[in-house]
N, CA, C, O and CB atoms as a CASP TS submission, in Angstrom:
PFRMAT TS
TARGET T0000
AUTHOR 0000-0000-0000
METHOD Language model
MODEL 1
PARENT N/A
ATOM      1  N   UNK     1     370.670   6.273 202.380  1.00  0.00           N
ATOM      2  CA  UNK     1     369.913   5.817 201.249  1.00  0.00           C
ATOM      3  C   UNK     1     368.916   6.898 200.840  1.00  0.00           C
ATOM      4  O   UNK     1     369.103   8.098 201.040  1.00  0.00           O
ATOM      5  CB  UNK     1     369.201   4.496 201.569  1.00  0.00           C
ATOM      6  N   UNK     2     367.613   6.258 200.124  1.00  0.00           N
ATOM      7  CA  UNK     2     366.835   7.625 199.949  1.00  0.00           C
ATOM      8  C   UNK     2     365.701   7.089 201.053  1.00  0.00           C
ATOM      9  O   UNK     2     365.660   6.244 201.946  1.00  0.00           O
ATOM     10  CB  UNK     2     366.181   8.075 198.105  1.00  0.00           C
ATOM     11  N   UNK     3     364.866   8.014 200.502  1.00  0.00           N
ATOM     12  CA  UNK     3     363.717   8.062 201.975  1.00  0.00           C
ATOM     13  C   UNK     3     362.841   6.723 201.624  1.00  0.00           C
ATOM     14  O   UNK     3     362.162   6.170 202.490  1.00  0.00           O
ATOM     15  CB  UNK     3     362.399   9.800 202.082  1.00  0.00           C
ATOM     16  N   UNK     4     362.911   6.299 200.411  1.00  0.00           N
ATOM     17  CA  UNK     4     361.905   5.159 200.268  1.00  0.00           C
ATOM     18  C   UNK     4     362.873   4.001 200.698  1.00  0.00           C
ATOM     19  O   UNK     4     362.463   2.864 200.465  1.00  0.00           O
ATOM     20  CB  UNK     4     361.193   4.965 198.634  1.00  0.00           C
ATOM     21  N   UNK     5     363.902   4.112 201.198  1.00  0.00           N
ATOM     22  CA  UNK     5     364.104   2.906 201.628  1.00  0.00           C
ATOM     23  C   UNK     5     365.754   3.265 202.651  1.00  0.00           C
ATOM     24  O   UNK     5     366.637   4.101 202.456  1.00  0.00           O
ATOM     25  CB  UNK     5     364.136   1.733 200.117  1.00  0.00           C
ATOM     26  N   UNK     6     365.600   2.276 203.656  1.00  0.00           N
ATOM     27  CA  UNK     6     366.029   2.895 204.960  1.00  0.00           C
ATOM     28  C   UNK     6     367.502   2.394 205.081  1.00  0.00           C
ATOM     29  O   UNK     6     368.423   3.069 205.540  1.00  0.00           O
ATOM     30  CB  UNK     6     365.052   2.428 206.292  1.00  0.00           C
ATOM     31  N   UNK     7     367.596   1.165 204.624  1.00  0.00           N
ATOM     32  CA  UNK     7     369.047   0.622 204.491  1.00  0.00           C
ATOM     33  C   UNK     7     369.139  -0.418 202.978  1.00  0.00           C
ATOM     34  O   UNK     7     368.507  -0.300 201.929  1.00  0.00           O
ATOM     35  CB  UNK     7     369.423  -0.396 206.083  1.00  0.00           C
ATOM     36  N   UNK     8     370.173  -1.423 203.374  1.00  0.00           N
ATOM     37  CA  UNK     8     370.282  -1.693 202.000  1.00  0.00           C
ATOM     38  C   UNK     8     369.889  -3.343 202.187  1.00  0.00           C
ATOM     39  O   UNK     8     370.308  -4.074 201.290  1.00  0.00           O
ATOM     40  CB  UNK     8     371.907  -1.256 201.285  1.00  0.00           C
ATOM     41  N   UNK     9     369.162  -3.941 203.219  1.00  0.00           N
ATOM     42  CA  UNK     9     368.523  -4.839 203.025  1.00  0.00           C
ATOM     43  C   UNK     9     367.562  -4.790 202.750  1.00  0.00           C
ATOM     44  O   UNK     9     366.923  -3.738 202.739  1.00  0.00           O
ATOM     45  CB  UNK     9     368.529  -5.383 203.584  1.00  0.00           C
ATOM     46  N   UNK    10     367.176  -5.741 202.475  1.00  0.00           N
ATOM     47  CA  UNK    10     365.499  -6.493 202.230  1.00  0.00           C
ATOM     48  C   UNK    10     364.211  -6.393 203.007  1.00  0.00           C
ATOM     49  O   UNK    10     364.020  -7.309 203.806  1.00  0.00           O
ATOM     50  CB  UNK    10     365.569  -7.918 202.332  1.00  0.00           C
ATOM     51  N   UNK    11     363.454  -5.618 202.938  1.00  0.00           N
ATOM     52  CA  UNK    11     362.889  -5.320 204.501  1.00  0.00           C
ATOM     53  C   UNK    11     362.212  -7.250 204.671  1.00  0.00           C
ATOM     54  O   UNK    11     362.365  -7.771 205.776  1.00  0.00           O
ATOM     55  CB  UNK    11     361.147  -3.547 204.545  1.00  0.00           C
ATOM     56  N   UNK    12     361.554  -8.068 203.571  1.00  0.00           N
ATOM     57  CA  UNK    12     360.954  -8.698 203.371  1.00  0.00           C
ATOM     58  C   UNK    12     361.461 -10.616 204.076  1.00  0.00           C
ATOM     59  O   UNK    12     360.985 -11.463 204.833  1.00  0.00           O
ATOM     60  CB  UNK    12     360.822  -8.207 202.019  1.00  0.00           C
ATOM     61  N   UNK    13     363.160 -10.350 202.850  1.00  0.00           N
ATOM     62  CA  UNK    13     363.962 -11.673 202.842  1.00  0.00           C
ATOM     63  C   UNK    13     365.306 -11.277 203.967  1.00  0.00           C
ATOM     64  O   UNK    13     365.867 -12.189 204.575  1.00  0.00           O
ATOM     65  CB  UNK    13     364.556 -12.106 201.007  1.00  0.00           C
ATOM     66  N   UNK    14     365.705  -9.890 204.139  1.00  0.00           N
ATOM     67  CA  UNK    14     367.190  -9.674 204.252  1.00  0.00           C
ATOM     68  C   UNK    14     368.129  -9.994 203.448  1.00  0.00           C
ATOM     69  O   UNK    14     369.250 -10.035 203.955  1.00  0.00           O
ATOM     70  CB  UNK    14     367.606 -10.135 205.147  1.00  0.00           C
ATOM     71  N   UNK    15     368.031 -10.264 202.226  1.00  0.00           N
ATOM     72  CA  UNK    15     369.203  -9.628 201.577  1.00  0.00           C
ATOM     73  C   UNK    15     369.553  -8.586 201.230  1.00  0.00           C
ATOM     74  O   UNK    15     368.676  -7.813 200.846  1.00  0.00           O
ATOM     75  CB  UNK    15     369.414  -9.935 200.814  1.00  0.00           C
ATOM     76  N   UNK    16     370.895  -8.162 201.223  1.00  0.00           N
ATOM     77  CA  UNK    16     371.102  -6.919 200.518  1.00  0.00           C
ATOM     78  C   UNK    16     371.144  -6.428 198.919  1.00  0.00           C
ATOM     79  O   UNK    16     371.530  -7.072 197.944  1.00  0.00           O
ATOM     80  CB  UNK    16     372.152  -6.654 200.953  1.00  0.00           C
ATOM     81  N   UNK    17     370.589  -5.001 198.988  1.00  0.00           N
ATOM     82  CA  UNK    17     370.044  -4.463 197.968  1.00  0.00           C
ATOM     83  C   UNK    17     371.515  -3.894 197.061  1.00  0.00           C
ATOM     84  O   UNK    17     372.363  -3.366 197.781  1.00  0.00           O
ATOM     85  CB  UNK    17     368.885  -3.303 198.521  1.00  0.00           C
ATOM     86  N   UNK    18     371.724  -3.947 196.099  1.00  0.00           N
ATOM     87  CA  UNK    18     372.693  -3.725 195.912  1.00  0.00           C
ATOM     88  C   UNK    18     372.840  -2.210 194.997  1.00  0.00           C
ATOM     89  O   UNK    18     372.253  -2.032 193.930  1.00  0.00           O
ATOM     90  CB  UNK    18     373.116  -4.919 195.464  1.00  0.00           C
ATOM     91  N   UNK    19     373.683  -1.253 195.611  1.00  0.00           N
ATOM     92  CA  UNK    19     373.758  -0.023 194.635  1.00  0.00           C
ATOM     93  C   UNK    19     374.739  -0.117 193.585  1.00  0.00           C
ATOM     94  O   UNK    19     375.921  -0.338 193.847  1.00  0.00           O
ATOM     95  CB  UNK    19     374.078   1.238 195.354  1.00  0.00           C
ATOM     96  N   UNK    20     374.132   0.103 191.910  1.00  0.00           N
ATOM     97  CA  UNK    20     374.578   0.054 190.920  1.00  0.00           C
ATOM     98  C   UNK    20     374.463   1.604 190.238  1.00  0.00           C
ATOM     99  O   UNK    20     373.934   2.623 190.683  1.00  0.00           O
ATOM    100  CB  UNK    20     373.980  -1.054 190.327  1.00  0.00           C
ATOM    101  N   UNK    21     375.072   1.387 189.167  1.00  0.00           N
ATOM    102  CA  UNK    21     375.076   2.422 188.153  1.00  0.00           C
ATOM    103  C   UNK    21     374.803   2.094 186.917  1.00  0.00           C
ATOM    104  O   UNK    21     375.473   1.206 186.389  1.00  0.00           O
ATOM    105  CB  UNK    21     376.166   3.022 188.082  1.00  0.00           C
ATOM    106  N   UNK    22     373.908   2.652 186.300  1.00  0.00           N
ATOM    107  CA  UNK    22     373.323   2.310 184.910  1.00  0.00           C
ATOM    108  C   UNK    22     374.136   3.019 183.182  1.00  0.00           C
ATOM    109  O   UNK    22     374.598   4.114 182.862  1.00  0.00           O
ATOM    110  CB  UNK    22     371.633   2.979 185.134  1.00  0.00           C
ATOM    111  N   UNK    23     374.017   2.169 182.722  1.00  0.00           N
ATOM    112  CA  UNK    23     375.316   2.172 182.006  1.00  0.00           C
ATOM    113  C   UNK    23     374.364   2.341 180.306  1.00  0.00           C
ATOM    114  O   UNK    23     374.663   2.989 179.303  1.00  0.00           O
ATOM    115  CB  UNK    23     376.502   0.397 182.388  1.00  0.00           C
ATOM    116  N   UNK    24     373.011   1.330 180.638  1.00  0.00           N
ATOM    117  CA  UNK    24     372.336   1.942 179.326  1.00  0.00           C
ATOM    118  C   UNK    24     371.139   0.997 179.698  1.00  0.00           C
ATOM    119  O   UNK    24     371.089   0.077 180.515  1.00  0.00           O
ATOM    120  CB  UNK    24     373.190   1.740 177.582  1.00  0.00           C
ATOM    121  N   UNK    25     369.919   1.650 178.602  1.00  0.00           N
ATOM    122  CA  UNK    25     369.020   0.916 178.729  1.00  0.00           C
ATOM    123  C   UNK    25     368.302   0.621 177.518  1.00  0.00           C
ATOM    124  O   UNK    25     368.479   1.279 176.492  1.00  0.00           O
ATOM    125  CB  UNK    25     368.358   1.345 179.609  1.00  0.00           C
ATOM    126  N   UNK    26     367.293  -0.586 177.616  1.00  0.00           N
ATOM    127  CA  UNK    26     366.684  -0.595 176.226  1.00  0.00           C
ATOM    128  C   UNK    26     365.527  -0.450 176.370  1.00  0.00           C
ATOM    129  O   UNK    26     365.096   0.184 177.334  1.00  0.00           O
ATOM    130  CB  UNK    26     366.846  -1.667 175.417  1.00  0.00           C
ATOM    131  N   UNK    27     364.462  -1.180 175.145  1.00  0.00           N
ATOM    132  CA  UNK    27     363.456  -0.767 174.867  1.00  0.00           C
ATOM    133  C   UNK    27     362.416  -1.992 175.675  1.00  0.00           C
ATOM    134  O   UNK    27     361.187  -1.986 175.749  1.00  0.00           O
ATOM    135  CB  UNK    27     363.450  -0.511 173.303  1.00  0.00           C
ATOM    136  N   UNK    28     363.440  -3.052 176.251  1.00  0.00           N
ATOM    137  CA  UNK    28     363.325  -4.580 176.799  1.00  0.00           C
ATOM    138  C   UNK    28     362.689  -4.239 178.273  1.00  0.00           C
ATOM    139  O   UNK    28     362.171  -5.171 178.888  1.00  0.00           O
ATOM    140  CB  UNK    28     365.024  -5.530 176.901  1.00  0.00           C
ATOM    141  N   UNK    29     362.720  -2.608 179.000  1.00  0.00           N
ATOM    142  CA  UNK    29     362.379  -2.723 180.325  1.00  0.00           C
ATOM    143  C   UNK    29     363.925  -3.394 181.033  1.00  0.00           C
ATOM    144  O   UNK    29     363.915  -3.806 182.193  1.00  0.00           O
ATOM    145  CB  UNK    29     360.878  -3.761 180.458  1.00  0.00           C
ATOM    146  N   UNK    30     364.984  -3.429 180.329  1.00  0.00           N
ATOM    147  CA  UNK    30     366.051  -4.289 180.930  1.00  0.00           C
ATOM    148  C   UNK    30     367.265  -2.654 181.388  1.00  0.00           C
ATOM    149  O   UNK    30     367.300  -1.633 180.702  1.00  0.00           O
ATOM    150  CB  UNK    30     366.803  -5.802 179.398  1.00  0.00           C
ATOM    151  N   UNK    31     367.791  -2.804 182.201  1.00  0.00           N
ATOM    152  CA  UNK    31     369.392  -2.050 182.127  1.00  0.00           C
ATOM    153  C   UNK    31     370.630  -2.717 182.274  1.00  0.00           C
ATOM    154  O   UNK    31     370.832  -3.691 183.000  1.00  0.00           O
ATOM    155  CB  UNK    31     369.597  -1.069 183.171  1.00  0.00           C
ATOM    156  N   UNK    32     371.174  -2.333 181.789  1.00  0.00           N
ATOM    157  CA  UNK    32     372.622  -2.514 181.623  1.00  0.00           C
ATOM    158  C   UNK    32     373.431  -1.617 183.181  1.00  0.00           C
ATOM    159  O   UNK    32     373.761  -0.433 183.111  1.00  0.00           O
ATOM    160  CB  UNK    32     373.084  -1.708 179.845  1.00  0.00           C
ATOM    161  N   UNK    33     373.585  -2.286 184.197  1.00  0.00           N
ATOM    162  CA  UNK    33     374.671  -1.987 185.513  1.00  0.00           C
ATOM    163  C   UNK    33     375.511  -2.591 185.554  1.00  0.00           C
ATOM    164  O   UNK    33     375.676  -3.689 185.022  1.00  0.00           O
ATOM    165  CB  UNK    33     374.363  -2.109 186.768  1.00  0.00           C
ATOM    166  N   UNK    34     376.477  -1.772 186.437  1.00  0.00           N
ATOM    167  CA  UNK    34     377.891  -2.400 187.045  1.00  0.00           C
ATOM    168  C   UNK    34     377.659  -1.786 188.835  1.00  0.00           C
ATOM    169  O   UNK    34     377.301  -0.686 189.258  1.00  0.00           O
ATOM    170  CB  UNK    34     379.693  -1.531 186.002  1.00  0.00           C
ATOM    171  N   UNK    35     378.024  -2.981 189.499  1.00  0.00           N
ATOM    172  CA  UNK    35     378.116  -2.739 190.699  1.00  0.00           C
ATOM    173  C   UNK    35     379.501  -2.049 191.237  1.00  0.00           C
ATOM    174  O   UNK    35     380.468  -1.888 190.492  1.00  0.00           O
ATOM    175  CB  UNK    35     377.825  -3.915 191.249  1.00  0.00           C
ATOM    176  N   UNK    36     379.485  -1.659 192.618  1.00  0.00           N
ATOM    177  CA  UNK    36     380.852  -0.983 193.105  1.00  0.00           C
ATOM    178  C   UNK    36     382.335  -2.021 192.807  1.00  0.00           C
ATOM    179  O   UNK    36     383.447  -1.531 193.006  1.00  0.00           O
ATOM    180  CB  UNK    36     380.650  -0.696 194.955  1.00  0.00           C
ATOM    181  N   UNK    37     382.230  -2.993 192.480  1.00  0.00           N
ATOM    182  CA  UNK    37     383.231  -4.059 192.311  1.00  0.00           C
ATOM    183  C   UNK    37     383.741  -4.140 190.699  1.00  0.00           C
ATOM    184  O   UNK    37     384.774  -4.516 190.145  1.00  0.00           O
ATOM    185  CB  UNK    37     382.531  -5.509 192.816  1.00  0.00           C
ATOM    186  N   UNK    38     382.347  -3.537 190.222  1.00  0.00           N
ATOM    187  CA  UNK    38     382.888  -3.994 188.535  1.00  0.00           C
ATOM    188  C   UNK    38     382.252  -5.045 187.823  1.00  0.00           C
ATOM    189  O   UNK    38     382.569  -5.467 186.711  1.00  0.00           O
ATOM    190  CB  UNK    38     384.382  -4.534 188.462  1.00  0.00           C
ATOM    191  N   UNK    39     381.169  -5.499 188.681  1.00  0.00           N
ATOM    192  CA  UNK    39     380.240  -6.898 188.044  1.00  0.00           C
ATOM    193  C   UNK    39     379.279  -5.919 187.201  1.00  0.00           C
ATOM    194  O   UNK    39     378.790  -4.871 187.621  1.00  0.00           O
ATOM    195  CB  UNK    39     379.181  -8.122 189.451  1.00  0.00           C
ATOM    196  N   UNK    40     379.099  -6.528 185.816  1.00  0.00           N
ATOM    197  CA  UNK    40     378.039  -6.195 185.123  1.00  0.00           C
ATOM    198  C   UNK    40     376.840  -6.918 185.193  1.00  0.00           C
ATOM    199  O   UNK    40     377.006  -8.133 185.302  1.00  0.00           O
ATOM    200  CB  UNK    40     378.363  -6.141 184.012  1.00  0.00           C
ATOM    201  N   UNK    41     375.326  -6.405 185.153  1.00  0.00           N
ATOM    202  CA  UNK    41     374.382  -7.430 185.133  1.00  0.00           C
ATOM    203  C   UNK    41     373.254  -6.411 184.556  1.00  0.00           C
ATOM    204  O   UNK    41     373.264  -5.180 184.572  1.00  0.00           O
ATOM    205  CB  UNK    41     374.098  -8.259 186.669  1.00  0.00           C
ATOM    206  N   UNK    42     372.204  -7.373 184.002  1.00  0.00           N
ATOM    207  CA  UNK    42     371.100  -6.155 183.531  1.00  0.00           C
ATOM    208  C   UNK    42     370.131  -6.387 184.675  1.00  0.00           C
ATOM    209  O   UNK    42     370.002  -7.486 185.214  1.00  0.00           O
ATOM    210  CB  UNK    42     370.249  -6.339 181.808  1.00  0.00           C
ATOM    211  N   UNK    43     369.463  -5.311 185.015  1.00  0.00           N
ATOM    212  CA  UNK    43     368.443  -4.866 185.703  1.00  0.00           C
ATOM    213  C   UNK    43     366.617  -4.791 185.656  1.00  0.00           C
ATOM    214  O   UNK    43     366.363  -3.748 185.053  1.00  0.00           O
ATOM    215  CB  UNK    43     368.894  -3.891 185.690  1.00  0.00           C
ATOM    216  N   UNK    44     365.522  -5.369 185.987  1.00  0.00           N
ATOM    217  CA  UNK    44     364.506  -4.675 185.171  1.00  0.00           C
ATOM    218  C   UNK    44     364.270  -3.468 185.852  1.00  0.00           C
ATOM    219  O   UNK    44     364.425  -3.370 187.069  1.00  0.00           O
ATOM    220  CB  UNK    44     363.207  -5.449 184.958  1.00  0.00           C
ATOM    221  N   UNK    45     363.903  -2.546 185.133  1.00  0.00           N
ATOM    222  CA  UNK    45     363.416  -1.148 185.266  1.00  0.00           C
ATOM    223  C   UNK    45     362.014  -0.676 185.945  1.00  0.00           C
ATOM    224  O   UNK    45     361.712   0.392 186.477  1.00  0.00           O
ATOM    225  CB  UNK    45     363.380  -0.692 183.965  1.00  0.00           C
ATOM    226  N   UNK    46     361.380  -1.692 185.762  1.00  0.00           N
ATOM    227  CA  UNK    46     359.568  -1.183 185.999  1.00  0.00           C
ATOM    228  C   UNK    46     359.557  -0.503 187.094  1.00  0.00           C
ATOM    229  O   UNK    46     359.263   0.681 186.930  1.00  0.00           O
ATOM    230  CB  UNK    46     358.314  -2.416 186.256  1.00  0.00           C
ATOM    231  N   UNK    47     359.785  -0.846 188.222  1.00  0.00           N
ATOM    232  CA  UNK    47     359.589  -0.010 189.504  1.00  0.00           C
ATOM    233  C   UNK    47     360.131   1.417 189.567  1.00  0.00           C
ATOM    234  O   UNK    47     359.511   2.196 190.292  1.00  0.00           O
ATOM    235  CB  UNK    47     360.220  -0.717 190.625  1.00  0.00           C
ATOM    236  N   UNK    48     361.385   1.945 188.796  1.00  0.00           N
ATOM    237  CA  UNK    48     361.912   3.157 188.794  1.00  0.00           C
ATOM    238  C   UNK    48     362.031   3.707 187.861  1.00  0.00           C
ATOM    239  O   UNK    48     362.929   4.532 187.694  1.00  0.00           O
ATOM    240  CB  UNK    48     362.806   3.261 189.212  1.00  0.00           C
ATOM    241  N   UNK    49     360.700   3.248 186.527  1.00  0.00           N
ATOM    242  CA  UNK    49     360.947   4.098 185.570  1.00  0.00           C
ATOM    243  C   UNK    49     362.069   4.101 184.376  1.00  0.00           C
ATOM    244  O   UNK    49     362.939   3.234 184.299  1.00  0.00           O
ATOM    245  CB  UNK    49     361.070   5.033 186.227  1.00  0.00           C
ATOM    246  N   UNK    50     361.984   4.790 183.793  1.00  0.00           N
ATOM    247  CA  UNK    50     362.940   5.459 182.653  1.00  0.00           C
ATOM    248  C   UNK    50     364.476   5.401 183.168  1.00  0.00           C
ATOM    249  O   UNK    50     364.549   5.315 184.394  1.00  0.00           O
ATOM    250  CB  UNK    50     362.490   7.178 182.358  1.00  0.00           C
ATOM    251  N   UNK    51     365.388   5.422 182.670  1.00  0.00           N
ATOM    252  CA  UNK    51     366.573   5.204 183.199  1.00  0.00           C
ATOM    253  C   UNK    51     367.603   6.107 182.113  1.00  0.00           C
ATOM    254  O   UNK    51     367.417   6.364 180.924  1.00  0.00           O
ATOM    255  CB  UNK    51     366.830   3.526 183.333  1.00  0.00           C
ATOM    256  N   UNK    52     368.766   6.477 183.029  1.00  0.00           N
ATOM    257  CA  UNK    52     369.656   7.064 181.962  1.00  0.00           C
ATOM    258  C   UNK    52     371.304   6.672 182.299  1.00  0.00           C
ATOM    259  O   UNK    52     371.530   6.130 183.381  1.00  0.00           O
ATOM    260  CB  UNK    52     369.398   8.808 181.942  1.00  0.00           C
ATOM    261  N   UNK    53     372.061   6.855 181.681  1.00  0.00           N
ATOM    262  CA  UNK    53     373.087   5.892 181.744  1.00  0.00           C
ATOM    263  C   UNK    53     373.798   7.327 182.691  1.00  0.00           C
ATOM    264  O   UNK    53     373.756   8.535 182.456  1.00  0.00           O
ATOM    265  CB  UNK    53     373.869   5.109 180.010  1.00  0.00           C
ATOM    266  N   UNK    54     374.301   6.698 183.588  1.00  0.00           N
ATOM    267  CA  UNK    54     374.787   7.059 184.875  1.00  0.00           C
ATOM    268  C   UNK    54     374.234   7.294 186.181  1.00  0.00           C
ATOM    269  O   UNK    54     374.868   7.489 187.218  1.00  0.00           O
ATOM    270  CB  UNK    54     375.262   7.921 184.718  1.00  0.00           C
ATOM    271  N   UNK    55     372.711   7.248 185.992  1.00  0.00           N
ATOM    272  CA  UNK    55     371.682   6.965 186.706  1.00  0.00           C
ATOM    273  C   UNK    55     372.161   5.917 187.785  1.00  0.00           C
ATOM    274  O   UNK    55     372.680   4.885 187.360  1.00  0.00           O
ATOM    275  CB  UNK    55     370.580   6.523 185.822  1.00  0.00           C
ATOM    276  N   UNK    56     372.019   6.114 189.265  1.00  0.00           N
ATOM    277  CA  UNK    56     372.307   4.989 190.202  1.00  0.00           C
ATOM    278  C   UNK    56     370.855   4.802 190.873  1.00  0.00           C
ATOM    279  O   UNK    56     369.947   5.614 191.050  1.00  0.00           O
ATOM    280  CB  UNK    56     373.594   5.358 191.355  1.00  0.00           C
ATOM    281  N   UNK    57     370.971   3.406 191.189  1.00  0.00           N
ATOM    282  CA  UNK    57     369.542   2.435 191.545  1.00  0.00           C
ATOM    283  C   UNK    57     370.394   1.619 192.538  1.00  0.00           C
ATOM    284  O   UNK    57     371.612   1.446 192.583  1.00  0.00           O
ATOM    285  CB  UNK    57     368.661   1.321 190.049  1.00  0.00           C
ATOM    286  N   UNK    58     368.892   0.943 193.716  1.00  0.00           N
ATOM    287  CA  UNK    58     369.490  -0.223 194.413  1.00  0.00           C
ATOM    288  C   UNK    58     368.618  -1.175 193.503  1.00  0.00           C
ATOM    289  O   UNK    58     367.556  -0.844 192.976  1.00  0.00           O
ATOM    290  CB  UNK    58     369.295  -0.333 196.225  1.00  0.00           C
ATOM    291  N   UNK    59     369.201  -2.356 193.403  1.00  0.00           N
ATOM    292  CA  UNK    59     368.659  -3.377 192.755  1.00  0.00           C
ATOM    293  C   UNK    59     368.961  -4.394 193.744  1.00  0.00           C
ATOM    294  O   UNK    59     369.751  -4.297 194.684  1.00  0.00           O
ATOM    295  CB  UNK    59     369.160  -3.605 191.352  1.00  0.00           C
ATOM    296  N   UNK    60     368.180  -5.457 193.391  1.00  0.00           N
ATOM    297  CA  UNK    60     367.665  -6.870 194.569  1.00  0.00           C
ATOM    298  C   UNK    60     366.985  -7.355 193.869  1.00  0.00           C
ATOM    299  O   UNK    60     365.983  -6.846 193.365  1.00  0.00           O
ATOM    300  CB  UNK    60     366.831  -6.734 196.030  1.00  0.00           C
ATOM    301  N   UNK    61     367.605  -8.969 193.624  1.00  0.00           N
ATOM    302  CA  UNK    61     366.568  -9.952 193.115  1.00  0.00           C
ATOM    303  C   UNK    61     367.056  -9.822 191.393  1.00  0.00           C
ATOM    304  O   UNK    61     366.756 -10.776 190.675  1.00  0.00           O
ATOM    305  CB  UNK    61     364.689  -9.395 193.557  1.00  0.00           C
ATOM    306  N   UNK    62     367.811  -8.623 190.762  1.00  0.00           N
ATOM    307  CA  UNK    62     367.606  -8.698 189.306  1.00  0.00           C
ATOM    308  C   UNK    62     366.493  -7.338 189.228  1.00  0.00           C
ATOM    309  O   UNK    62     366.057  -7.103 188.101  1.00  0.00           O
ATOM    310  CB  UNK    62     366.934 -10.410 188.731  1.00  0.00           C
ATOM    311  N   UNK    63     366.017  -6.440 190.364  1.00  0.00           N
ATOM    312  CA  UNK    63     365.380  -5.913 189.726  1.00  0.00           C
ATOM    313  C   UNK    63     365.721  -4.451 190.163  1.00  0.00           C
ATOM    314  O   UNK    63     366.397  -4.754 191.146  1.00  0.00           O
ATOM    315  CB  UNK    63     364.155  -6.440 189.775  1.00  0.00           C
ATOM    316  N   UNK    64     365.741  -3.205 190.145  1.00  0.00           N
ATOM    317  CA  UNK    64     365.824  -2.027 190.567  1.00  0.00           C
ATOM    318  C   UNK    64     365.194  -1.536 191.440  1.00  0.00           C
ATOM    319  O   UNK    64     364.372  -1.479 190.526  1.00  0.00           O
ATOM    320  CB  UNK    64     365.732  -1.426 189.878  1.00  0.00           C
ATOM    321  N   UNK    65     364.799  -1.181 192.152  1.00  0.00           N
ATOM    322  CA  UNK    65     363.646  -0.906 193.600  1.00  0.00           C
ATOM    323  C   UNK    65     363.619   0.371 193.173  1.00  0.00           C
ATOM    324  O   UNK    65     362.938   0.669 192.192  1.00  0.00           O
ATOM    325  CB  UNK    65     364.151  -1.130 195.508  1.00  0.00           C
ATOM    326  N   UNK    66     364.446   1.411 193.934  1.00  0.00           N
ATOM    327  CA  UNK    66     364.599   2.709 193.807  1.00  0.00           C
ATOM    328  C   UNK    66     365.597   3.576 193.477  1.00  0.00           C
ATOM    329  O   UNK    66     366.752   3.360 193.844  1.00  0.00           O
ATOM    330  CB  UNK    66     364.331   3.022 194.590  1.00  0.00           C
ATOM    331  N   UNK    67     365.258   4.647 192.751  1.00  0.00           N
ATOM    332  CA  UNK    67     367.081   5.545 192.782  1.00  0.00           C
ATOM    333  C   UNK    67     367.854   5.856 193.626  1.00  0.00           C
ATOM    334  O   UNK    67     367.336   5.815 194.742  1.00  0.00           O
ATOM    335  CB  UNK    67     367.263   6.769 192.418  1.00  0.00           C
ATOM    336  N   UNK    68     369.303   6.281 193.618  1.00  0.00           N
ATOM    337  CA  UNK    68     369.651   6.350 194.679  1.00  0.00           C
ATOM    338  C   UNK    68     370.021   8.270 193.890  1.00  0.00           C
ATOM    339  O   UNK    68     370.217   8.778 192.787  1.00  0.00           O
ATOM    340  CB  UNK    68     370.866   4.962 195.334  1.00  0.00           C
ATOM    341  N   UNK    69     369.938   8.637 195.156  1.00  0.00           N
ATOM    342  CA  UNK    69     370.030  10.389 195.110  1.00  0.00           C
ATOM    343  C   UNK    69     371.909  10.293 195.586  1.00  0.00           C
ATOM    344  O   UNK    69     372.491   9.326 196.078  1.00  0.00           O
ATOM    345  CB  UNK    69     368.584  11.512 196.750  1.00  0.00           C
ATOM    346  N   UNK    70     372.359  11.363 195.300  1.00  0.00           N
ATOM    347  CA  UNK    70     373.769  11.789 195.528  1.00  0.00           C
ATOM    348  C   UNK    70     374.369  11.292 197.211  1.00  0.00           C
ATOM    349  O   UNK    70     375.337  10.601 197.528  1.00  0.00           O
ATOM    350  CB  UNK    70     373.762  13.602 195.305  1.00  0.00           C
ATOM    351  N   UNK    71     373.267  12.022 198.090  1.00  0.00           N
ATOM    352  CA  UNK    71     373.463  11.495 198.990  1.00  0.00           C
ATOM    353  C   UNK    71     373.329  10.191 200.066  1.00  0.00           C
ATOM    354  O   UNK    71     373.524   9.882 201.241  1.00  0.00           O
ATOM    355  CB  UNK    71     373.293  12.094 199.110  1.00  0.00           C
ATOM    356  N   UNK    72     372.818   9.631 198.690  1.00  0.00           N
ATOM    357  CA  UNK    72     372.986   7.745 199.078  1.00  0.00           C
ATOM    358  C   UNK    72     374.305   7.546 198.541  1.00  0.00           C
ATOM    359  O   UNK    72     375.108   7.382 199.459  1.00  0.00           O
ATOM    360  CB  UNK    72     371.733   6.430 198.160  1.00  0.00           C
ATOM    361  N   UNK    73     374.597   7.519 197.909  1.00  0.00           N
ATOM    362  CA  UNK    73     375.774   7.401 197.338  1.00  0.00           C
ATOM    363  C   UNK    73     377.203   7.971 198.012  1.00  0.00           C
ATOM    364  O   UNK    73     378.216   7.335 197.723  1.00  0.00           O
ATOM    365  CB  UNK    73     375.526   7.963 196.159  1.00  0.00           C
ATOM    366  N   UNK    74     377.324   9.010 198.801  1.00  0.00           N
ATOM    367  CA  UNK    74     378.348   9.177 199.585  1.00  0.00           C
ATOM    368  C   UNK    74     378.072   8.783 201.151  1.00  0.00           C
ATOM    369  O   UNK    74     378.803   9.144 202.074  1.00  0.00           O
ATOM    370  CB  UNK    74     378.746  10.545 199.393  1.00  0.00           C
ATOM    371  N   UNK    75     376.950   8.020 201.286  1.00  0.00           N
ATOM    372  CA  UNK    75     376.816   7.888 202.308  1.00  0.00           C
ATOM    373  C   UNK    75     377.712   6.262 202.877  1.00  0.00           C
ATOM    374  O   UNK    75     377.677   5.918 204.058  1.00  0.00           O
ATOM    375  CB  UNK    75     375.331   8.113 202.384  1.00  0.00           C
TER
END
């Protein structure tokens, strides 16, 4: 994952955080993702900022936590 966060649960509830890819965003604070399966869902943004469409995030709850760097992603 990245350094702000250690695996892909919840440190809080335990659920898992889910890594998406951002597909677009608006002016709503909302994104537009698809998870590794192909589910679409929108995201809020506040915690990670600005977003760009191919941009990958873990999201939990509906919301984005943190980015994920290249090497979250092949990990």
């Amino acid at each position: 994952m990245s350094e702000t966060c250690g695996d892909t649960h919840c440190i809080t509830c335990s659920d898992e955080g889910i890594p998406m890819r951002v597909l677009g965003s608006g002016s709503d604070g909302l994104a537009s993702c698809v998870d590794g399966d192909g589910r679409w869902t929108r995201v809020a943004i506040d915690l990670v900022g600005p977003v760009e469409p191919g941009d990958h995030v873990l999201a939990h709850a509906g919301v984005a936590l943190v980015r994920l760097d290249e090497e979250a992603l092949v990990a």
